[in-house]
C-alpha positions as CSV (number, residue, x, y, z in Angstrom):
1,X,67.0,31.5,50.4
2,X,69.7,30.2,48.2
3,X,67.0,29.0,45.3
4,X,65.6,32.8,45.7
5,X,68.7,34.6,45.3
6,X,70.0,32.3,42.1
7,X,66.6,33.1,40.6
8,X,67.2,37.2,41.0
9,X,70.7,36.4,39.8
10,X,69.1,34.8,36.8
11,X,66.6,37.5,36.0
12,X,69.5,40.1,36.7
13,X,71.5,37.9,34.1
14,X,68.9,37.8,31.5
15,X,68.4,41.8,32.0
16,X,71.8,42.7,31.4
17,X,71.8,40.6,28.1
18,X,68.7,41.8,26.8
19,X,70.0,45.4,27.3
20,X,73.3,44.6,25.3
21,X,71.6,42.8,22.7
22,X,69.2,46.1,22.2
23,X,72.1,48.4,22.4
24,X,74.0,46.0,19.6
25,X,70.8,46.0,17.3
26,X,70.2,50.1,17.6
27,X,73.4,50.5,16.6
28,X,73.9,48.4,13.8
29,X,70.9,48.8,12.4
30,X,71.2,52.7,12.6
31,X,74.8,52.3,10.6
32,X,73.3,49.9,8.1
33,X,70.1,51.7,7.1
34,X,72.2,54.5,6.9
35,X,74.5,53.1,4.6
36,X,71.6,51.7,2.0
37,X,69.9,55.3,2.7
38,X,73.1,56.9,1.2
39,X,73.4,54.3,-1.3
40,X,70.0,54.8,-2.9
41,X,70.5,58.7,-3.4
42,X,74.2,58.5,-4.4
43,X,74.5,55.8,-6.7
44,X,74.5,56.4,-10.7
45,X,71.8,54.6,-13.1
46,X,71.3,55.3,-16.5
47,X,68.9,54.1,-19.4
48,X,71.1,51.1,-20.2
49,X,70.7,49.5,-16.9
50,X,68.6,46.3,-17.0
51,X,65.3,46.4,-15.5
52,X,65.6,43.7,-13.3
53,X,68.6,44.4,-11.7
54,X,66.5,48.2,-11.2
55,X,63.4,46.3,-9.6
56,X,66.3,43.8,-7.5
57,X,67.9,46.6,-6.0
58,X,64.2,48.8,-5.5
59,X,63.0,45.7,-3.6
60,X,66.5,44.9,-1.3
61,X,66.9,48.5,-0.3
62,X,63.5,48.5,0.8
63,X,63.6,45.2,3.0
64,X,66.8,46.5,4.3
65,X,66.1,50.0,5.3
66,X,62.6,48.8,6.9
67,X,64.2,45.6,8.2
68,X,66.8,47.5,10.1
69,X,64.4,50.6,10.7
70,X,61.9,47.8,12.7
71,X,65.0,47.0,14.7
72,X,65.7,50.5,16.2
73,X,62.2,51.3,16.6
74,X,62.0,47.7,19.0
75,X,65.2,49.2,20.5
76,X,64.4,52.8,21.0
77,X,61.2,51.5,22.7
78,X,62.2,48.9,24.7
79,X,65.8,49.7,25.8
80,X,65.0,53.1,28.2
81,X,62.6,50.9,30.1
82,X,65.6,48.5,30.8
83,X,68.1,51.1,31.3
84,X,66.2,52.8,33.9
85,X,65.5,49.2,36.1
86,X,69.3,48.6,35.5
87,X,70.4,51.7,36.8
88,X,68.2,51.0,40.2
89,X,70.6,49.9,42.9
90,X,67.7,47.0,44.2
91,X,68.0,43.8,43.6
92,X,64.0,43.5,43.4
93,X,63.7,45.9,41.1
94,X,64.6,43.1,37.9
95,X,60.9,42.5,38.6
96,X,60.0,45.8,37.1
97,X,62.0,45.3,34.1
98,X,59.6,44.5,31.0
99,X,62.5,42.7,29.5
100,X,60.9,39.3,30.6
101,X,57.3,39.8,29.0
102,X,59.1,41.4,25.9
103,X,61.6,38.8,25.3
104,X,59.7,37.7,21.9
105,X,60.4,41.5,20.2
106,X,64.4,41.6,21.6
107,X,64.6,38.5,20.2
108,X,62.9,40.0,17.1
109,X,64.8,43.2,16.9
110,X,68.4,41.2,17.5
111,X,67.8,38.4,14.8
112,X,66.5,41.7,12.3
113,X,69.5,43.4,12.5
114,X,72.4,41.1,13.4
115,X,71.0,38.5,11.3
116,X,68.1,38.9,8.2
117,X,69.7,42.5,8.1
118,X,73.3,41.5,7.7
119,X,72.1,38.9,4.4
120,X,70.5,41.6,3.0
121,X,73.2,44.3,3.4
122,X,75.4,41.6,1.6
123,X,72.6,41.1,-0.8
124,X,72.6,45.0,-1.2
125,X,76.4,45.1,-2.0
126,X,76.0,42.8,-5.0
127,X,73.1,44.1,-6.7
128,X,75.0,47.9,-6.5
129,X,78.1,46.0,-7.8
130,X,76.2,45.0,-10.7
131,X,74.4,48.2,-11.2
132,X,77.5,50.2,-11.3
133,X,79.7,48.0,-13.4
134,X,77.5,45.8,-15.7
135,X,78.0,48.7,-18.5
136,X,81.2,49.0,-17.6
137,X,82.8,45.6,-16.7
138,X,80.6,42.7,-16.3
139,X,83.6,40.4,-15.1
140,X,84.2,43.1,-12.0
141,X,80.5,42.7,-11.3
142,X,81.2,39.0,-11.8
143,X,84.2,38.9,-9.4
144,X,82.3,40.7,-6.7
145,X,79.6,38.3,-6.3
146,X,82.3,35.5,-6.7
147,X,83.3,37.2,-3.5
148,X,80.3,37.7,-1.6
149,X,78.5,34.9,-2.4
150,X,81.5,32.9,0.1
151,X,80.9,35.6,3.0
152,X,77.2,34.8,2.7
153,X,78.1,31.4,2.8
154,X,80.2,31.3,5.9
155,X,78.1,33.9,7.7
156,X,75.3,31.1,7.5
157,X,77.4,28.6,8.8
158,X,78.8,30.7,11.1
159,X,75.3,31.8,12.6
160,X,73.9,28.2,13.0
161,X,77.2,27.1,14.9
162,X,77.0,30.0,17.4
163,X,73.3,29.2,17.9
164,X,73.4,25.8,18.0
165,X,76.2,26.4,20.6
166,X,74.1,28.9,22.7
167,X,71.1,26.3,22.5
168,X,73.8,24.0,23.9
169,X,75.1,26.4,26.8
170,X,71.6,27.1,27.6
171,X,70.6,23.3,28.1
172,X,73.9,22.4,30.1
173,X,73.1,25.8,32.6
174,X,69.2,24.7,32.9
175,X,70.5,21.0,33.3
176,X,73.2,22.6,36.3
177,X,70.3,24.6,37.9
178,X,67.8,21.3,37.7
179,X,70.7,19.4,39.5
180,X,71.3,22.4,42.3
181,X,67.4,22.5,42.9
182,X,66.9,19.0,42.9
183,X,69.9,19.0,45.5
184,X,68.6,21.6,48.3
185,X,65.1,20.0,47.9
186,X,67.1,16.1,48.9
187,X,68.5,17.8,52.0
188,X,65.6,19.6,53.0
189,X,63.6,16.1,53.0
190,X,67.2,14.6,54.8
191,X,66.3,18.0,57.3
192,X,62.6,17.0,57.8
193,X,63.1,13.3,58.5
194,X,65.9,14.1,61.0
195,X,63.6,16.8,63.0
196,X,60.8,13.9,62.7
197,X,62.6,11.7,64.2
198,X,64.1,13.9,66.4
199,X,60.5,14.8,67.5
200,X,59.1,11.3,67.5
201,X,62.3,10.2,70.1
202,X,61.8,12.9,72.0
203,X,57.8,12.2,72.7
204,X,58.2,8.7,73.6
205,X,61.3,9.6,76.3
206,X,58.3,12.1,77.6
């Protein structure tokens, strides 16, 4: 009974998260495509912009909007289906939850927009700062990648620390849940051998 209800707890666990990691991805990937959407009809070019830097931003505004646009459409899919198990007042009814089968595409639509999407929103900032100022100011296009270019930096580092943190929390919960298994099944045998005995005594006495 007790390994049954941690199990439902577990599934009810990994529900809950999966539904807060859809609802973190719509939304940021809803602001940030958004945001390149806007940027890509507001933003002034003329004939003395360099070609690259026309054919750089062409190709990051794409990836971005489509990165970020794959993200909501894994969200606005997936994230009513959990919602409406999660709003069940049944503990069984985690088993209808597709969260479990579709753990590959939350995982997908998360790492889209709270991680490739965030590089290439950065990405996206520096290329418009160098469209808008090369003919202008090259050293304020200059200065703003000699700003970015850190952010990027940390964000990286900052990304593999959480995960390999996560990874780490993950093993040491598994690891806990291994021991409390491996624990009930010791007493159950302790349970058996004592009834055995028990039953053994009890037939030689008859």
């Amino acid at each position: 009974m007790s390994s049954t209800h941690s199990t439902t707890a577990l599934s009810w666990r990994k529900l809950y998260l999966s539904r807060a990691k859809l609802k973190a991805s719509s939304r940021t990937s809803a602001l940030l495509s958004g945001f390149a959407m806007v940027a890509l009809v507001e933003i002034n070019m003329d004939d003395k912009t360099p070609t690259v830097l026309l054919i750089l931003f062409s190709i990051c505004t794409t990836l971005l909007v489509s990165v970020h646009l794959l993200a909501l459409m894994i969200s606005t899919c997936i994230l009513p289906h959990i919602e409406a198990v999660s709003n069940v007042h049944n503990v069984n009814a985690v088993k209808e939850s597709p969260h479990e089968k579709m753990e590959c595409f939350i995982f997908m639509a998360w790492s889209f927009s709270t991680g490739f999407g965030i590089i290439l929103f950065l990405a996206e900032i520096t290329i418009i700062c160098w469209v808008q100022f090369i003919n202008l100011s090259k050293e304020a296009a200059i200065v703003s990648t000699a700003i970015v270019v850190p952010l990027l930096v940390l964000f990286i580092a900052f990304a593999a620390f959480f995960y390999k943190k996560l990874i780490s929390h993950k093993y040491e919960n598994y690891n806990r849940d291994l021991e409390d298994l491996e624990h009930e099944f010791n007493q159950l045998q302790n349970h058996s051998a004592i009834d055995h005995t028990n039953t053994s005594q009890g037939i030689q006495l008859v």
